[in-house]
N, C-alpha and C positions, 0 to 999 in steps of 0.2 A: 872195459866199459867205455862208449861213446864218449868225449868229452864235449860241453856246451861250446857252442857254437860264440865268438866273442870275438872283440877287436885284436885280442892279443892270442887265439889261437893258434897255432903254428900251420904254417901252410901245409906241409906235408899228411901234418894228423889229420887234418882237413880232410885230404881226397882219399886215407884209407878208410873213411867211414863212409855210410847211404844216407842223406839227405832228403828227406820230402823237398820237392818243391816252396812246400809255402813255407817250412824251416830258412830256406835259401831267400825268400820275398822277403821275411823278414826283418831277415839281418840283412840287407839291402835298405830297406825302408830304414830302420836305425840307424844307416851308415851314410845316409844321401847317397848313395847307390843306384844308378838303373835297375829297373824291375823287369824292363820288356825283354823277351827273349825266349828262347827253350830253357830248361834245365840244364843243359850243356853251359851253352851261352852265359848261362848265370851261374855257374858252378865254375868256369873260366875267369870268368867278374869277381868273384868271390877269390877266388885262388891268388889272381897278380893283384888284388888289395892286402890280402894278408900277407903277401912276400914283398910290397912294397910298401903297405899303409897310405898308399893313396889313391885316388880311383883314377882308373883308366882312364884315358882321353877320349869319346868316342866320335867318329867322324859324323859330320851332320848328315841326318838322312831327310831324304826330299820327300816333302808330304805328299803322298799322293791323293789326298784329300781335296789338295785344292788343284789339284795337276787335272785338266779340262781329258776324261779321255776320249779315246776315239769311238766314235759313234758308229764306227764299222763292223759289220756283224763279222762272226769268227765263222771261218772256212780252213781246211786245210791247210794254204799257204798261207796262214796267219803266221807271222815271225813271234817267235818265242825273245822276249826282252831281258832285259837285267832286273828289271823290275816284276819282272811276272809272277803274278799272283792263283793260286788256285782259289778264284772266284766259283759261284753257282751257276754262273754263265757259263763258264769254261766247262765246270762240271756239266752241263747239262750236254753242250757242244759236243763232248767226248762219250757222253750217254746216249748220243743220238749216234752217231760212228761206230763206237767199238762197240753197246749194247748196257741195259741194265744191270751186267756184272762190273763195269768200272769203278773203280774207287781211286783215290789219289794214294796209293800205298807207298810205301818210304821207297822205293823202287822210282818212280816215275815224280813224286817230289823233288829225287836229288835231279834224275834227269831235267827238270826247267832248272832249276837252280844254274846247272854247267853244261848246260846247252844254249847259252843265248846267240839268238842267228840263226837256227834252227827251225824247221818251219811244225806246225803241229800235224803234219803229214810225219813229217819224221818222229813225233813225241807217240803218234800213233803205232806206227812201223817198232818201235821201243817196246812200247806195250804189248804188241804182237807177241814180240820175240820172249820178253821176258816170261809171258802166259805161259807158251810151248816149252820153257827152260823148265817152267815149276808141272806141267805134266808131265814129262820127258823125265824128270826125275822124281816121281814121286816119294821115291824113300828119300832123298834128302829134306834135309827143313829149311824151312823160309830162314830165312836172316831175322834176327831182331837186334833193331837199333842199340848200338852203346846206351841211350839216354832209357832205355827200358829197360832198369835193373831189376827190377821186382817180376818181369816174366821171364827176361834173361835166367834169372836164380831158378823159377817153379821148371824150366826145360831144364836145366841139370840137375835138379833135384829128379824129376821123374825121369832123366835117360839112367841115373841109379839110386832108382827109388828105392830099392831095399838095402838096411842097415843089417848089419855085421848077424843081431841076429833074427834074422831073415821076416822082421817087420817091417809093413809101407811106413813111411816117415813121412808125419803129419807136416803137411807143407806152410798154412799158415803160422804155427807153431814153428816150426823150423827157421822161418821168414822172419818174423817175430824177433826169436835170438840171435840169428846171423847178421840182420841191420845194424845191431848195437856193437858189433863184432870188427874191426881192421879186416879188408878182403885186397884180393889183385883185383886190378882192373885190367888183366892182359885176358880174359876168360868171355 
């Protein structure tokens, strides 16, 4: 059985078990903890407090609130920053270029992340390729993020959805008992 979540949990037990999100906000908020982040981020945060009992250091990040931006509109050779954000601006930018099917999908997110320098002719040229990758291969499957354990689980539940004797295996039911359960995270 899961054990609660607390100052004195053992880091290890920790990461074999599934965590909600707001489980994880939590025990941040009780701990004067950073909240901001992905589930990753905060499950990392979570992890070196309990292996050290004290919070992380975290480097100061620059508002861009009050950072003046540039008032120049986005064209192809717009440079991709360190700070790059997928704004509705952006969005819309890359809706007007590549078309109505664009999305920021974990694909072209990581791309601005570790592409800074980069112009959005090439974030475009990326998108191209990686579209052609996933028609090109139709029978393979899209990747789904480490941080997406709950759909990560329901794709290997249905690539062997039938149990031993040769019923579908109810997935929310399955999902249910599996989260309260030690799992790898190598899958």
């Amino acid at each position: 059985m899961r054990p609660e979540l607390t100052r004195t949990t053992d880091a290890d037990a920790f990461l074999d078990y599934y965590w909600l999100k707001e489980e994880l906000i939590q025990f941040c908020r009780e701990n004067d903890l950073p909240v901001s982040g992905s589930k990753m981020e905060i499950s990392a945060r979570i992890e070196h407090f309990l292996r050290n009992r004290m919070t992380e250091k975290q480097p100061a990040k620059k508002r861009l609130r009050n950072k003046k931006r540039s008032n120049q509109p986005l064209s192809r050779s717009t440079i991709i920053t360190e700070d790059h954000r997928c704004s509705q601006a952006v969005r819309t930018f890359f809706k007007q270029e590549i078309g109505p099917h664009f999305h920021f999908s974990t694909y072209i997110q990581q791309y601005f992340r570790t592409n800074a320098g980069k112009t959005y002719q090439d974030a475009i040229d990326a998108w191209h390729e990686e579209e052609k990758k996933h028609q090109q291969c139709s029978a393979s499957k899209k990747i789904i993020a480490p941080r997406s354990e709950y759909n990560r689980f329901i794709r290997a539940l249905f690539t062997d959805a039938v149990n031993k004797e040769g019923e579908q295996k109810q997935p929310l039911d399955t999902w249910t008992h599996n989260k309260n359960e030690p799992y790898s995270h190598s899958s």
